[in-house]
DRENDO-1510 file (C-alpha; in Angstrom, 1 decimal, always signed):
<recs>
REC; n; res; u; v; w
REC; 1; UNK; +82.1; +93.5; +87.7 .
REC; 2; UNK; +82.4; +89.8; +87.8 .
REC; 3; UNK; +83.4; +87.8; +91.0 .
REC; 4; UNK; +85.1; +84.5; +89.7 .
REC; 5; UNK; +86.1; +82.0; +92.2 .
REC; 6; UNK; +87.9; +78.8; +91.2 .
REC; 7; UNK; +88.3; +75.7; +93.9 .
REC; 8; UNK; +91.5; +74.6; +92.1 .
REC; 9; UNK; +94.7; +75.6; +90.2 .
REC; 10; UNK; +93.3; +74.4; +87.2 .
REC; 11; UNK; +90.3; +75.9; +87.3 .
REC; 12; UNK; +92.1; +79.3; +87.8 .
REC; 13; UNK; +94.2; +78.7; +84.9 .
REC; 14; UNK; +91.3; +77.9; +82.9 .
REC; 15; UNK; +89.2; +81.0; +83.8 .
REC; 16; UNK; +92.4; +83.2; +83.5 .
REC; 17; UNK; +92.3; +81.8; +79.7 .
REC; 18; UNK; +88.5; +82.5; +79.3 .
REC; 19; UNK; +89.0; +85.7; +81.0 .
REC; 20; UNK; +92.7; +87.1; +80.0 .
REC; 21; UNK; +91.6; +90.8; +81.7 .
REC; 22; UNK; +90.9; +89.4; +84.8 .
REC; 23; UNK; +92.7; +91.0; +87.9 .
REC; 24; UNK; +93.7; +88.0; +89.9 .
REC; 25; UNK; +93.2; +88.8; +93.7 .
REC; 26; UNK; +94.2; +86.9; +97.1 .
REC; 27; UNK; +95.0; +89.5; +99.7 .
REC; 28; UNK; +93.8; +92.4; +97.7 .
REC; 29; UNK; +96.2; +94.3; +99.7 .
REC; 30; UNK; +96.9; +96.8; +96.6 .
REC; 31; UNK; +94.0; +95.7; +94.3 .
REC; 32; UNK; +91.2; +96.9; +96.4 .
REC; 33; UNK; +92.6; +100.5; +97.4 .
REC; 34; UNK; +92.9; +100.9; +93.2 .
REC; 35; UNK; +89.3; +99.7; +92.7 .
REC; 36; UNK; +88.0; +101.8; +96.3 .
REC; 37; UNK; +89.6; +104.6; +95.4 .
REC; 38; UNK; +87.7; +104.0; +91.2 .
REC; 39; UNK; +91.9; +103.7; +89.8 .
REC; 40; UNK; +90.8; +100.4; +87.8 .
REC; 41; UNK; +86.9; +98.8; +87.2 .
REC; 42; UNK; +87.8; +95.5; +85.9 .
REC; 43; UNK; +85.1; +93.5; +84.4 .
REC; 44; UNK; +86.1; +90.1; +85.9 .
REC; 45; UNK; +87.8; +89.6; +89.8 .
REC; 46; UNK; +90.0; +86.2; +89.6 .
REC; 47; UNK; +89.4; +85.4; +93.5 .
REC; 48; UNK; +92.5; +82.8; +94.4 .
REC; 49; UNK; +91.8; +82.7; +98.1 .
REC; 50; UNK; +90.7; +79.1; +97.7 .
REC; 51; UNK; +93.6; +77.8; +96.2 .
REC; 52; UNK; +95.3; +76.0; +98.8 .
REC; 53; UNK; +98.8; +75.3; +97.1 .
REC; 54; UNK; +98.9; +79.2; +96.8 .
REC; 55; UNK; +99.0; +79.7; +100.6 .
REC; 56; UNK; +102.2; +77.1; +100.7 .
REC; 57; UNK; +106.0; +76.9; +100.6 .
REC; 58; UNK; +108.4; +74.2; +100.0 .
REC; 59; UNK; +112.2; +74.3; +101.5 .
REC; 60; UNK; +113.6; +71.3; +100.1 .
REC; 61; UNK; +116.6; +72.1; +98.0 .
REC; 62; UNK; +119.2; +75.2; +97.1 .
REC; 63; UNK; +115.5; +77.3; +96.9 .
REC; 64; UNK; +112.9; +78.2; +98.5 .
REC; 65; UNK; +109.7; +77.9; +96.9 .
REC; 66; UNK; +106.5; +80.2; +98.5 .
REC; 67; UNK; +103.4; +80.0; +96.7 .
REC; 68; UNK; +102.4; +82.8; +95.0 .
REC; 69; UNK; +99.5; +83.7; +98.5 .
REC; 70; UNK; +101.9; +83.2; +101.5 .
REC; 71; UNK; +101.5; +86.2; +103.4 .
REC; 72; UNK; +104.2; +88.6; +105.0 .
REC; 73; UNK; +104.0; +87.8; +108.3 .
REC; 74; UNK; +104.4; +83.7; +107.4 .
REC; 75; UNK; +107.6; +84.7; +105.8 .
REC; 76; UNK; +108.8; +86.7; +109.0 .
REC; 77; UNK; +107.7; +83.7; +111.0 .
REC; 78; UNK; +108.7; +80.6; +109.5 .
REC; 79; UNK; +111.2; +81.6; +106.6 .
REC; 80; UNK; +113.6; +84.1; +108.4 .
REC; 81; UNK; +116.4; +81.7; +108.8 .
REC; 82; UNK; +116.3; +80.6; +104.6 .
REC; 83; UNK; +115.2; +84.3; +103.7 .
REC; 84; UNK; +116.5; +87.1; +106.1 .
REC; 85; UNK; +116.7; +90.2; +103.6 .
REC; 86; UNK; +112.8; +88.9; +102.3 .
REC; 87; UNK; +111.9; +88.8; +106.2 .
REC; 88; UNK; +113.5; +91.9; +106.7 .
REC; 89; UNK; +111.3; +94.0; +103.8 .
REC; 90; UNK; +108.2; +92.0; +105.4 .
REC; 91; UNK; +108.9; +93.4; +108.5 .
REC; 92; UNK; +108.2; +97.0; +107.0 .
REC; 93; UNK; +105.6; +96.1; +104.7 .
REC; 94; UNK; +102.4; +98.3; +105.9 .
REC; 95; UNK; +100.7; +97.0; +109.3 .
REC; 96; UNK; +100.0; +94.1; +111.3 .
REC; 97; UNK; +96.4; +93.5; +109.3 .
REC; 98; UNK; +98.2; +93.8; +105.9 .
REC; 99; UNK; +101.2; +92.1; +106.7 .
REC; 100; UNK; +98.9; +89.1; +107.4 .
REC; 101; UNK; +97.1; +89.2; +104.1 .
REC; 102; UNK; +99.3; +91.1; +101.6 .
REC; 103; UNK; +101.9; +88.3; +99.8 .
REC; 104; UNK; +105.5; +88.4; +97.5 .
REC; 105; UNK; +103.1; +86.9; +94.6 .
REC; 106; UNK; +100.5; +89.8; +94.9 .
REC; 107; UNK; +103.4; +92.8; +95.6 .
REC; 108; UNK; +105.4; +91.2; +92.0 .
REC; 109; UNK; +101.5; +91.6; +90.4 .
REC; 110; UNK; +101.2; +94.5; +91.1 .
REC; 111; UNK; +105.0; +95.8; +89.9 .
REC; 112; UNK; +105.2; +98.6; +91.6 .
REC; 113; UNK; +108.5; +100.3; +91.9 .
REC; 114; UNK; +107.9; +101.1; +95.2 .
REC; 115; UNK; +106.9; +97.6; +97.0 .
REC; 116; UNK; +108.9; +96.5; +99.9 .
REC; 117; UNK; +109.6; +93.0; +98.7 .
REC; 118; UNK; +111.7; +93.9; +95.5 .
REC; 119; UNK; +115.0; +94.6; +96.1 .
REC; 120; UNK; +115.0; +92.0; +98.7 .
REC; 121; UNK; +114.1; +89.4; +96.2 .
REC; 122; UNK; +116.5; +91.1; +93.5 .
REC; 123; UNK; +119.4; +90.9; +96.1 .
REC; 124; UNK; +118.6; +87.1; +97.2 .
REC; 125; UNK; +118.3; +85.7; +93.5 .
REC; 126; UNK; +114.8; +84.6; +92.5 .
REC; 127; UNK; +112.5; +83.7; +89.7 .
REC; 128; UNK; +109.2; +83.8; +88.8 .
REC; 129; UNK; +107.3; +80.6; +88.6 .
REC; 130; UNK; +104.3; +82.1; +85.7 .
REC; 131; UNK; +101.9; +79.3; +84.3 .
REC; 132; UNK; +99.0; +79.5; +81.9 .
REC; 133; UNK; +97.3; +76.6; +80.2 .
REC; 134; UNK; +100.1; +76.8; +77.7 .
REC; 135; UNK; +102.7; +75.4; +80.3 .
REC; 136; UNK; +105.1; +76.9; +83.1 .
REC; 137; UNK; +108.0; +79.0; +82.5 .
REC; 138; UNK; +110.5; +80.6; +85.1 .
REC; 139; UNK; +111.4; +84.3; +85.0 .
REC; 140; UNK; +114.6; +86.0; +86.1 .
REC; 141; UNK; +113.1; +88.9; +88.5 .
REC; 142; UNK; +115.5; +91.2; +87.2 .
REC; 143; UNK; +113.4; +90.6; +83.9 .
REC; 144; UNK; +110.0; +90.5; +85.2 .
REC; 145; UNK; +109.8; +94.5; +85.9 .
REC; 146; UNK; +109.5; +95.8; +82.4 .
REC; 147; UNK; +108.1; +99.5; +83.3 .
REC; 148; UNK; +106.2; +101.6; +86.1 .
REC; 149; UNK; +103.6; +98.9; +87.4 .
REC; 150; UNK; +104.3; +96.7; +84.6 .
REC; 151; UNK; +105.6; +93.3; +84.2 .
REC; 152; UNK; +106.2; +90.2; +81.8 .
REC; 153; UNK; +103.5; +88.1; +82.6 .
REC; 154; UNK; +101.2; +87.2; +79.7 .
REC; 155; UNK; +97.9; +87.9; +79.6 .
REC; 156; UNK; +97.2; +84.3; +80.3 .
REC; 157; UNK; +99.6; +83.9; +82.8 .
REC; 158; UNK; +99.1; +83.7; +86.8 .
REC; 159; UNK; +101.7; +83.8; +89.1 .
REC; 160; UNK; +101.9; +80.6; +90.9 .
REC; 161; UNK; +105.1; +80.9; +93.3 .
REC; 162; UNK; +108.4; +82.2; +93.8 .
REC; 163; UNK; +111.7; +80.3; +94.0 .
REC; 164; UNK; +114.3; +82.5; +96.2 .
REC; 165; UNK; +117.8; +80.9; +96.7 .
REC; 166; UNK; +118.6; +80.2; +99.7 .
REC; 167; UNK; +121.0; +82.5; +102.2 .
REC; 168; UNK; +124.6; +81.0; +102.6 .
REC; 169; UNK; +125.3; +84.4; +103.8 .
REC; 170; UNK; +124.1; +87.3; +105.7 .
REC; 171; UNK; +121.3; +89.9; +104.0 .
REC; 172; UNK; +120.1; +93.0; +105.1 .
REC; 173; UNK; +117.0; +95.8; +104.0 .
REC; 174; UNK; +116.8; +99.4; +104.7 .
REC; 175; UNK; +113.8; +101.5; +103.6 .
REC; 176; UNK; +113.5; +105.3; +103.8 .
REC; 177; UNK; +110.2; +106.3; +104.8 .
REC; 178; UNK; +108.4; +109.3; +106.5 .
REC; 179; UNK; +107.8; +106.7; +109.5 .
REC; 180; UNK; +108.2; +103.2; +110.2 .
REC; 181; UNK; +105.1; +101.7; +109.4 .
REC; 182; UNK; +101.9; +102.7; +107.0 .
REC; 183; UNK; +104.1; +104.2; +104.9 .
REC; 184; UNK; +105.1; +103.9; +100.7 .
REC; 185; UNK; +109.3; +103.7; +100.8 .
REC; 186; UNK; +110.9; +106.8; +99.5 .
REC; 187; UNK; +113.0; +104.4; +98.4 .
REC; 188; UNK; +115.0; +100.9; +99.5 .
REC; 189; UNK; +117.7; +99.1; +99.6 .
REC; 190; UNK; +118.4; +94.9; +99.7 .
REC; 191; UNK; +122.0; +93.7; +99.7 .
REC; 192; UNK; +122.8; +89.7; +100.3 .
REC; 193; UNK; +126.5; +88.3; +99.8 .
REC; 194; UNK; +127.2; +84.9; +98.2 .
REC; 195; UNK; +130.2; +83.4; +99.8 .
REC; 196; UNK; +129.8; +80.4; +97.6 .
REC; 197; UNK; +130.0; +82.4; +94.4 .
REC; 198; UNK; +131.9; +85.2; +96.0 .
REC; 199; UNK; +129.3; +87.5; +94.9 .
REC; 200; UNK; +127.2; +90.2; +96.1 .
REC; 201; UNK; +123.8; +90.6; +94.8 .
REC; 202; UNK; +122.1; +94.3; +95.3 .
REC; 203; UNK; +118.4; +95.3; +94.6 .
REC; 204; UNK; +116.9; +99.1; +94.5 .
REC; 205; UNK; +112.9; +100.2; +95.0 .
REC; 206; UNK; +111.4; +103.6; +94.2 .
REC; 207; UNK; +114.5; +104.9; +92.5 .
REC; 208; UNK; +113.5; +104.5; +89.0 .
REC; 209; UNK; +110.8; +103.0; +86.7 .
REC; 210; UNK; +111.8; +99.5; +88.2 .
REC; 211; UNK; +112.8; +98.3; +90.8 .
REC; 212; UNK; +116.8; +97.3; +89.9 .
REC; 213; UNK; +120.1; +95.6; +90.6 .
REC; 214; UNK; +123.1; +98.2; +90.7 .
REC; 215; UNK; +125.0; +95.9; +88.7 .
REC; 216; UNK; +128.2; +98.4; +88.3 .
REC; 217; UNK; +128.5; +98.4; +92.5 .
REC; 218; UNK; +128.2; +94.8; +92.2 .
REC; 219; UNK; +131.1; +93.9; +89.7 .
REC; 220; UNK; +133.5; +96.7; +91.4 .
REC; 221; UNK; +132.8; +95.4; +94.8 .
REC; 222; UNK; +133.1; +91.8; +93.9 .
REC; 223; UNK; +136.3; +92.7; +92.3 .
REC; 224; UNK; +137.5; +95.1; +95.4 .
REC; 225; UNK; +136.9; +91.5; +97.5 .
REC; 226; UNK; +138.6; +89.0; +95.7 .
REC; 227; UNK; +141.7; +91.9; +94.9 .
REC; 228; UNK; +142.3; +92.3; +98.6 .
REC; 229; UNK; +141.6; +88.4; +100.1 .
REC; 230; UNK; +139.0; +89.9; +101.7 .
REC; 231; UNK; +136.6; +86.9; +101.3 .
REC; 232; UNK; +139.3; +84.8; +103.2 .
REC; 233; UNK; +140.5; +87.3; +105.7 .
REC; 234; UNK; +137.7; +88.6; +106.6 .
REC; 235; UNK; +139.0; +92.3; +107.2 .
REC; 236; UNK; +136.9; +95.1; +107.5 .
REC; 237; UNK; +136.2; +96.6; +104.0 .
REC; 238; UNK; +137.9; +99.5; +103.3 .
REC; 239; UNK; +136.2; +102.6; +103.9 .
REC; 240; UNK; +137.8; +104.3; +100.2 .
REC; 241; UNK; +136.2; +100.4; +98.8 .
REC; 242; UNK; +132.9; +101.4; +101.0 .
REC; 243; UNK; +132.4; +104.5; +99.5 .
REC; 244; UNK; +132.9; +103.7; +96.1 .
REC; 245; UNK; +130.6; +100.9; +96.2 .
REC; 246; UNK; +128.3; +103.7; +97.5 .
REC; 247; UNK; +128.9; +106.0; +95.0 .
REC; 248; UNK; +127.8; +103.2; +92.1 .
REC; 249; UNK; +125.0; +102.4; +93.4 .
REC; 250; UNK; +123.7; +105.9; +93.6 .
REC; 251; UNK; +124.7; +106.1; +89.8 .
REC; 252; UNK; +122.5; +103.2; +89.4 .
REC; 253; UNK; +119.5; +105.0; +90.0 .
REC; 254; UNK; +117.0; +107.0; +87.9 .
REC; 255; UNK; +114.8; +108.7; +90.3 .
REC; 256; UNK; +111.8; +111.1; +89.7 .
REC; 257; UNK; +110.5; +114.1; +92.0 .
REC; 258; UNK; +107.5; +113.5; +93.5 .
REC; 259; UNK; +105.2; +114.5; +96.6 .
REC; 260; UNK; +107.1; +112.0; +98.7 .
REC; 261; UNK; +111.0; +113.2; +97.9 .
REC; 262; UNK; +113.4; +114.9; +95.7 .
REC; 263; UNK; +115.5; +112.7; +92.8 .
REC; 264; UNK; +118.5; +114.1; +94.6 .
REC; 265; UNK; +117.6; +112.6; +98.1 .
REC; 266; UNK; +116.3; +109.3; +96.9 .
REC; 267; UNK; +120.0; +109.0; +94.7 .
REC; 268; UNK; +121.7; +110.4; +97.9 .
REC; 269; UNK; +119.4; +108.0; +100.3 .
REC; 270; UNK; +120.3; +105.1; +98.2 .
REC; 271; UNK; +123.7; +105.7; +98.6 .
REC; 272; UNK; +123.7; +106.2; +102.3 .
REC; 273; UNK; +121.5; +103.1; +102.7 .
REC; 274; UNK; +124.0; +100.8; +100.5 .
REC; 275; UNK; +127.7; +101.8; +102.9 .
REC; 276; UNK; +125.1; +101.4; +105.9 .
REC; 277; UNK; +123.6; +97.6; +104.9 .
REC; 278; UNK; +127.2; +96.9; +103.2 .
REC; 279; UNK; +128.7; +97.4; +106.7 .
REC; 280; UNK; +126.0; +95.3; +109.0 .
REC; 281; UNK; +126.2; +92.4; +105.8 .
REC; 282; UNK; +129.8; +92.7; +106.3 .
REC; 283; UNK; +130.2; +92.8; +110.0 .
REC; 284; UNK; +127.4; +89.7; +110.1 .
REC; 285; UNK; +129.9; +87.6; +108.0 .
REC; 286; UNK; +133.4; +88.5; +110.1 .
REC; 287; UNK; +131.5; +87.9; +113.1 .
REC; 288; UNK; +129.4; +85.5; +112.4 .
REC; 289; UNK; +126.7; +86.6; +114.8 .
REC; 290; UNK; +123.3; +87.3; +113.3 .
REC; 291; UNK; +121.8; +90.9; +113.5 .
REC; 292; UNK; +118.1; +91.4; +114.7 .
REC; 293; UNK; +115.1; +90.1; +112.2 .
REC; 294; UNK; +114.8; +93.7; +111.3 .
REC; 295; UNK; +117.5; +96.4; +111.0 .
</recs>
């Protein structure tokens, strides 16, 4: 196996192009339990510790922008206030050691259905910022998941960062789990509202091949919202309204039995999860108050 360390974007992108198979690694958070544990023997490590605009995030503008390396606990730290539902999925994300090396950039690498940082990012509205030699192109990342630990990037392509709008209005994260650290989520739930848009933005993990938006719950509560003023007034959603939303976004998932829960729990889970966040997202708004980093 082959160690290759570039000083420089550019020289990254250029060995990436010499070297299309080569597993790009910063934290190596997931890629060294798969390589410890003899789950892939790649010939060539792409080592982008030393790329300084990786570790970096800009906040000027409707987005956020974190390079592709910025670690968890940066995110809880610095980015809470412009990224509460992405703060609150950090603040679940393994421990203290890998919160401080394991990243957004290296979690959307890897594609796993199960990593923390997925629905938050689906719920918040974000794209992919994937560059090669060729140029730079920006993914959706409801398109980037395109199967179980799978995702679009070419095979010349790195990820260099990730631009997350914004919050103009409360998000929340719940994860079900067999404890509250250490642990891979059963499954997960992100929900942000868009009082601009009037909108509401969902995002699934471990639930199905991908991780997913439950686009039916989305378009029946936005549509329950505007119906009733509820945007304006700022009434208590109803609990039929609630429910139903609840209901859809159980139907949204495509779950398998495994070692770590039942298809039936993870669809019933998902539902509980989405009235529970639905309620604190809504209660944040009415009130105005901000709930605690982590929920």
């Amino acid at each position: 196996m082959d160690f290759l360390r570039p000083a420089s974007w550019e020289d990254a992108l250029a060995a990436k192009a010499e070297h299309p198979a080569a597993v790009p690694i910063a934290g190596g958070t997931d890629v060294m339990v798969e390589i410890n544990f003899d789950h892939r023997r790649p010939e060539h490590l792409l080592d982008l510790g030393r790329v300084a605009e990786l570790h970096a995030w800009e906040t000027d503008g409707r987005d956020v922008r974190l390079g592709a390396a910025v670690p968890y606990a940066r995110v809880i730290e610095h980015l809470r206030r412009e990224l509460p539902g992405l703060a609150r999925a950090a603040h679940t994300v393994g421990s203290p050691q890998i919160r401080n090396r394991g990243s957004v950039g290296g979690n959307l690498g890897a594609a796993s259905p199960a990593g923390d940082s997925h629905p938050a990012l689906l719920a918040a509205g974000a794209e992919v910022e994937a560059e090669s030699v060729r140029g730079t192109r920006l993914i959706p990342v409801e398109e980037f998941y395109t199967g179980v630990k799978r995702n679009a990037l070419a095979p010349d392509e790195l990820i260099r960062a990730v631009r997350i709008r914004k919050a103009t209005g409360p998000q929340q994260f719940s994860k079900v789990g067999t404890r509250n650290a250490m642990v891979i989520a059963v499954c997960a739930f992100g929900i942000a509202l868009h009082p601009g848009s009037r909108t509401v933005r969902t995002g699934i993990g471990s639930a199905a091949p991908t991780p997913l938006r439950a686009r039916a719950a989305e378009e029946f509560l936005d549509a329950a919202l505007e119906e009733d003023g509820l945007w304006e007034s700022r009434r208590v959603v109803p609990a039929p309204v609630a429910a139903q939303f609840a209901e859809l976004a159980a139907g949204a998932c495509n779950p398998i039995d495994d070692v770590r829960g039942s298809a039936a729990y993870r669809r019933r889970a998902v539902g509980v999860m989405a009235r529970r966040t639905l309620g604190w997202v809504w209660e944040e708004y009415t009130t105005g108050e901000r709930s605690a980093p982590c929920a």
